[in-house]
ZAMARGU-4260 file (C-alpha; in steps of 0.2 Angstrom, whole numbers, plus 5000, padded with zeros to 4 digits):
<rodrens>
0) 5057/4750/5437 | 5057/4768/5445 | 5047/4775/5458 | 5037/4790/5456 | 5030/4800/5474
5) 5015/4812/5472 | 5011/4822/5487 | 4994/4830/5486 | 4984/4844/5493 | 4994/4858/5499
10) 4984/4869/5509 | 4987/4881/5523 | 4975/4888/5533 | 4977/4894/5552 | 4967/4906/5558
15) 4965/4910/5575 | 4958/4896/5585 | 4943/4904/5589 | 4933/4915/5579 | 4936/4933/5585
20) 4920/4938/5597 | 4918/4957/5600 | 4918/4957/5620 | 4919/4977/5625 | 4913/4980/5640
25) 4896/4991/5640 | 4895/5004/5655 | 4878/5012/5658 | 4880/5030/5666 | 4866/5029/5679
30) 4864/5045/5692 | 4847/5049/5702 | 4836/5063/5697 | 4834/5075/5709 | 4816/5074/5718
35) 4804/5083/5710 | 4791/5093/5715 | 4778/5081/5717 | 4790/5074/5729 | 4790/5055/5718
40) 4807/5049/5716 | 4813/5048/5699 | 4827/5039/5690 | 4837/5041/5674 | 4850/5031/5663
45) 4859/5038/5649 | 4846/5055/5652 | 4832/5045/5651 | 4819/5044/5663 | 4817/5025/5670
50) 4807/5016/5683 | 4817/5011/5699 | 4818/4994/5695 | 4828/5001/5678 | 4840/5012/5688
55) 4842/4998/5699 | 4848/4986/5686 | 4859/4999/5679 | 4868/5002/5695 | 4871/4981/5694
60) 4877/4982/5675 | 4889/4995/5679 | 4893/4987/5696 | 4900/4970/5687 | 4911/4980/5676
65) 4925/4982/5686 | 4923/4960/5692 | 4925/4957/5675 | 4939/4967/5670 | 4947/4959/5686
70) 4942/4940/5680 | 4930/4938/5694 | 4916/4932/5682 | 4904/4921/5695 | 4902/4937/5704
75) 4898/4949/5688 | 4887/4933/5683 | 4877/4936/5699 | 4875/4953/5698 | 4871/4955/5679
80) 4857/4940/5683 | 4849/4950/5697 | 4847/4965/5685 | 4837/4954/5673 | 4827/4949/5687
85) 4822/4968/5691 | 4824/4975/5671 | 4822/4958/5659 | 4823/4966/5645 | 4838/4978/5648
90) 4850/4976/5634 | 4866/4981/5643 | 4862/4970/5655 | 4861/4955/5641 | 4875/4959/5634
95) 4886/4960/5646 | 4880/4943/5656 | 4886/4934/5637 | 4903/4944/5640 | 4906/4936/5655
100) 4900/4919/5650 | 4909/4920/5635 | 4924/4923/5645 | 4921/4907/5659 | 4918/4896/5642
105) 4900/4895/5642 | 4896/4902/5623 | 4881/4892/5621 | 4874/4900/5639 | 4878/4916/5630
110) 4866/4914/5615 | 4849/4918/5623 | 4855/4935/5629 | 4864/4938/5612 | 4849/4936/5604
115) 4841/4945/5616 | 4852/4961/5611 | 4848/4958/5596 | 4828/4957/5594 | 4828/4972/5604
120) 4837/4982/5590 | 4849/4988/5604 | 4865/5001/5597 | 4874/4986/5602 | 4885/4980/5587
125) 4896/4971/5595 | 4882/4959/5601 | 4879/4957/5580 | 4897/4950/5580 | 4900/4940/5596
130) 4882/4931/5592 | 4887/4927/5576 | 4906/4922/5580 | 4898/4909/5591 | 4885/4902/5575
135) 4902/4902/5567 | 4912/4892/5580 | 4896/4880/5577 | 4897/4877/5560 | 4883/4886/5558
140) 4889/4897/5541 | 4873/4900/5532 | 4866/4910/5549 | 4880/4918/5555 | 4884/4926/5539
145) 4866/4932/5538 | 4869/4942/5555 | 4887/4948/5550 | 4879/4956/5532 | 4861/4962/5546
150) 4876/4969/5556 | 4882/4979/5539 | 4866/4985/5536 | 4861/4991/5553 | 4874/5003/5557
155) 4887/5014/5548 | 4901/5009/5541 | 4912/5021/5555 | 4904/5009/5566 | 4917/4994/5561
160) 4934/5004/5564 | 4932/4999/5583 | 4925/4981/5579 | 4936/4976/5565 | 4932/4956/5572
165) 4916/4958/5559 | 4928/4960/5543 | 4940/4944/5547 | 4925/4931/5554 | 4913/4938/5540
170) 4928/4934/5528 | 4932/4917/5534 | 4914/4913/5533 | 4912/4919/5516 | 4924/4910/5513
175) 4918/4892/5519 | 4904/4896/5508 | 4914/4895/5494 | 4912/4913/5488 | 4929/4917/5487
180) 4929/4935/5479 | 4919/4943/5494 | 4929/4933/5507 | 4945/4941/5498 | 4937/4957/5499
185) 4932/4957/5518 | 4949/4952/5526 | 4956/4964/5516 | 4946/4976/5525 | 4953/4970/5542
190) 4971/4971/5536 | 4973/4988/5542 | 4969/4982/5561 | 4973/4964/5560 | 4989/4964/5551
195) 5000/4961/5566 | 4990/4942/5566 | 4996/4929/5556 | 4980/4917/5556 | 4974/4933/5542
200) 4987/4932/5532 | 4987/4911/5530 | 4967/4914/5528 | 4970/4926/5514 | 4985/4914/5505
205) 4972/4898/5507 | 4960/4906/5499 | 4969/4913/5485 | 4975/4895/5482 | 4959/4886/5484
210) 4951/4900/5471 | 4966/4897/5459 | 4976/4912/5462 | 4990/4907/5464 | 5000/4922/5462
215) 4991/4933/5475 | 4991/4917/5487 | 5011/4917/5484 | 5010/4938/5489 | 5000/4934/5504
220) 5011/4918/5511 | 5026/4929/5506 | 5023/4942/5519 | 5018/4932/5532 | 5033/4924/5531
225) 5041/4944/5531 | 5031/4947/5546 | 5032/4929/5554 | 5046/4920/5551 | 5049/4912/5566
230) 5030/4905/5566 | 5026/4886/5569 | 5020/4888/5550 | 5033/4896/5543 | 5042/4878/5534
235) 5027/4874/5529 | 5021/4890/5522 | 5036/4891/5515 | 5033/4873/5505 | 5019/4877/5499
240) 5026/4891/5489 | 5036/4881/5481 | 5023/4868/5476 | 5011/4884/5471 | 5029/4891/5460
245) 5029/4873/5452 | 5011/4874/5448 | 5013/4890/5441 | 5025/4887/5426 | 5013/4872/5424
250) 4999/4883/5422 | 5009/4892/5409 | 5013/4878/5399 | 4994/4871/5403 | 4990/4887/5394
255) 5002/4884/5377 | 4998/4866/5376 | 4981/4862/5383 | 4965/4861/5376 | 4952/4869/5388
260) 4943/4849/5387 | 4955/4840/5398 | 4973/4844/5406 | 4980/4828/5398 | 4997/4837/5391
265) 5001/4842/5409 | 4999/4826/5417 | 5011/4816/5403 | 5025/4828/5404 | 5037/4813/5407
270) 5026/4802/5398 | 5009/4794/5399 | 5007/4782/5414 | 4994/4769/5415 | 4990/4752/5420
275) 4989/4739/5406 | 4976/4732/5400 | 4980/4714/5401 | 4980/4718/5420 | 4963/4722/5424
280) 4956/4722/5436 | 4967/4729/5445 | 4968/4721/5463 | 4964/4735/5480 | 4970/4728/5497
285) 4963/4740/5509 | 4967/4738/5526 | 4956/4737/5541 | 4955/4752/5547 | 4949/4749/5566
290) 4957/4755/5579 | 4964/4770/5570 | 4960/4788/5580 | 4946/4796/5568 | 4943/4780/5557
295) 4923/4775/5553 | 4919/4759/5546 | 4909/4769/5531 | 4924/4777/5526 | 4929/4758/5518
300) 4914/4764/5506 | 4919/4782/5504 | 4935/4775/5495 | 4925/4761/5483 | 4913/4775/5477
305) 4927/4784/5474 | 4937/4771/5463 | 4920/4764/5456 | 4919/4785/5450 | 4934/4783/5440
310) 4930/4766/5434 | 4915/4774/5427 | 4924/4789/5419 | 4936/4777/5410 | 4926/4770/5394
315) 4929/4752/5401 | 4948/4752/5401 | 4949/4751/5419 | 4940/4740/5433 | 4945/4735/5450
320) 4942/4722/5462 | 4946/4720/5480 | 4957/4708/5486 | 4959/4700/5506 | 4979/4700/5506
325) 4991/4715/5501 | 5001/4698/5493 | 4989/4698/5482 | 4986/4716/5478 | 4994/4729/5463
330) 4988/4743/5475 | 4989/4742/5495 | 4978/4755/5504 | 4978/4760/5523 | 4971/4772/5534
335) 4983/4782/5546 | 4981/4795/5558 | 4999/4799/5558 | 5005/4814/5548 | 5023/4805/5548
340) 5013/4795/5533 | 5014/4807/5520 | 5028/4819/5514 | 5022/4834/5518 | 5009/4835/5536
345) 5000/4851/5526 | 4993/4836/5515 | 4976/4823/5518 | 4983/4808/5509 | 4998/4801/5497
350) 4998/4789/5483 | 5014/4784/5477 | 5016/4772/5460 | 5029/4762/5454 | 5033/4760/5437
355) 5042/4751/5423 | 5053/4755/5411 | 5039/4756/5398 | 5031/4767/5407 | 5015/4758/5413
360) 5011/4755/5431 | 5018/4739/5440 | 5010/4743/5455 | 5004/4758/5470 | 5000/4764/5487
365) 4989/4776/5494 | 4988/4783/5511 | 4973/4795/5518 | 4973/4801/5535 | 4961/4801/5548
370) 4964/4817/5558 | 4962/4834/5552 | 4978/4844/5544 | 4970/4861/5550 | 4961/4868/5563
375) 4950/4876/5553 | 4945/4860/5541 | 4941/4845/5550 | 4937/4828/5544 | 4920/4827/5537
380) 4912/4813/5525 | 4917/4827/5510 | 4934/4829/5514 | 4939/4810/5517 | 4928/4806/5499
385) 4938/4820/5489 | 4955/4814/5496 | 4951/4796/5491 | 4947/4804/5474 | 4961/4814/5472
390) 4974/4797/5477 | 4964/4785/5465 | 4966/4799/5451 | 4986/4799/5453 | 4986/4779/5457
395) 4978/4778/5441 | 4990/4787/5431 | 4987/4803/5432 | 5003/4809/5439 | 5002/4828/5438
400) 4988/4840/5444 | 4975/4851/5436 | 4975/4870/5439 | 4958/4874/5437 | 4952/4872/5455
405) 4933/4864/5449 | 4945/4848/5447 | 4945/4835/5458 | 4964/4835/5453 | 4968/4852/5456
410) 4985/4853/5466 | 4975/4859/5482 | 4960/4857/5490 | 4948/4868/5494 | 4942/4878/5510
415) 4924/4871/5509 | 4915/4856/5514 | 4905/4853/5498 | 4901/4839/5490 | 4915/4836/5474
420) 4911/4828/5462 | 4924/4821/5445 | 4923/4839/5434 | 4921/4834/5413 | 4941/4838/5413
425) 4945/4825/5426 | 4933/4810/5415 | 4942/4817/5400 | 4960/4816/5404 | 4955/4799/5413
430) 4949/4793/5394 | 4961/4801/5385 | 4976/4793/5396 | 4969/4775/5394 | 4961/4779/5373
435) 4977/4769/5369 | 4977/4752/5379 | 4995/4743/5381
</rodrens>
């Protein structure tokens, strides 16, 4: 009997921990008009005439500048709320009361004068950006790429040379929406200011690999390591090279050998593996996963819907039951919250099988972690049930990966929390790898 080790789902993607928010400063240039004739007092800002209460306010925005830029942000909170007391609908003044709660790590204080700044149509991009960055940081994709593209169509495109935040956060959440091509497109555009940040260029290579673009993903990885290659990510980015090199001489020979109705040439490289027939059901032990950082007692159904998926893709030839004792199990499963648990910590989960000389499948193992593997993709519902599937799939047999990124096999996952579901191809290779029982 050999063993065989799969390690699954290599994906890097760091950006910066934060979305970018556009936080420059906004001075008001506020200087009395002399008195007129009439001997009434009047008041400018910007060369506009105001009321006192106006100029007053101006004189406060400009006033907590200086605290700001010294980190002394109670005090510009104070003055910049006075202002809205005398002018409250002063735009600078909003905008720069979200600056400085921005900065003491109160976001979601910051909204209301965001928006504020923003209803009033104010030739304030930056607010555009900083509003949106903080939807973002939310999860909140769907709105804040509605105010990034708003942002686009409101002011010129010279605008954006001094706020090149918009290209990288409208990019990242592009591409959490799963529309990769435009995501691609936009952090491109903030290469030319943001080149010096490595977070671009690990965005760029993860969603070239989630997309299925591998070559580009290997370009982009390649020069972060040329520009970063004493990073924290650097082994890993370099790993994942390799693994994306392997995958594309498999793609190559997919191509020659494969039909486009399943990827089962690829997967039986060194020979179909499967369970035999006389061995169903096949008996799951799954561990209790209490007590375990990030574990939910649901998840424990996540994974039978996931096996029960492939049950059902399988023409009959494969069924499972769930056994009380890893003594009496062919497949033991666990959860963990420590990477140390698979090969490779840029990966959700592991199976490993173990198989006999005849090539069918004596029995397995699958691991699926409990804790994110990236900042920017935490564990959801969606992400555990994919990584379930992906393990079942390679538990079951199918020892290679697809290269079609639709698959639930496809060697990487992908950069948005959809809903996956077992592609045609994926039910195919399933039937096709168990059409001849043993």
């Amino acid at each position: 009997m050999r063993t065989i080790h799969r390690r699954d789902l290599t994906i890097l993607w760091k950006p910066a921990r934060k979305f970018a928010f556009a936080l420059a400063l906004l001075a008001l240039i506020s200087s009395p008009l002399p008195q007129s004739a009439n001997s009434q007092s009047e008041y400018s800002v910007k060369g506009k005439p105001v009321s006192k209460e106006t100029y007053q306010a101006a004189v406060l925005v400009s006033e907590a500048l200086p605290l700001i830029n010294s980190q002394r942000y109670q005090e510009a909170i104070n003055k910049l709320e006075s202002a809205l007391k005398l002018a409250p609908t002063l735009p600078e003044a909003h905008y720069n009361l979200s600056v400085a709660l921005i900065k003491t790590g109160k976001p979601v204080e910051a909204i209301p004068h965001l928006q504020a700044v923003v209803e009033s149509g104010a030739e304030l991009p930056q607010a555009w950006v900083s509003l949106a960055s903080i939807r973002q940081n939310s999860g909140k994709l769907e709105e804040a790429a509605t105010l990034y593209k708003e942002a686009f169509q409101k002011f010129p495109p010279k605008t954006w040379d001094a706020v090149p935040e918009i290209h990288y956060n409208y990019g990242l959440a592009l591409g959490k929406l799963g529309q990769s091509d435009a995501a691609i497109e936009e952090l491109n555009l903030a290469l030319p200011a943001k080149a010096g940040m490595p977070g671009l260029w690990l965005t760029l290579g993860a969603i070239y690999q989630s997309s299925g673009k591998i070559q580009e993903s290997i370009n982009a990885y390649g020069e972060f390591l040329s520009r970063f290659p004493k990073d924290r990510e650097a082994p890993r980015v370099r790993a994942a090279i390799q693994t994306m090199e392997r995958e594309a001489k498999a793609d190559k020979r997919s191509r020659a050998t494969d039909s486009s109705d399943d990827y089962y040439a690829e997967t039986t490289v060194n020979g179909p593996r499967r369970w035999r027939a006389s061995e169903m059901p096949i008996r799951i032990y799954v561990k209790p996963g209490a007590g375990v950082p990030g574990f939910k007692p649901y998840y424990d159904d996540l994974l039978k819907q996931s096996a029960q998926e492939w049950v059902d893709a399988s023409d009959g030839n494969v069924s499972v039951e769930y056994v009380t004792s890893p003594s009496k199990a062919q497949i033991n499963f666990w959860w963990s919250d420590n990477p140390a648990d698979v090969s490779n910590r840029a990966e959700g989960g592991e199976a490993k099988i173990y198989v006999r000389e005849d090539g069918t499948i004596a029995s397995g193992k699958i691991v699926v972690l409990t804790i994110p593997i990236t900042p920017l993709r935490p564990i959801t519902d969606n992400l555990v049930r994919f990584v379930c599937l992906h393990e079942i799939g390679h538990v079951l047999g199918i020892s290679g990966h697809s290269t079609k990124p639709n698959d639930v096999m496809f060697f990487s996952t992908s950069v948005t929390d959809d809903r996956k579901e077992l592609s045609s191809r994926d039910k195919k290779t399933l039937s096709r790898l168990y059409s001849q029982k043993r």
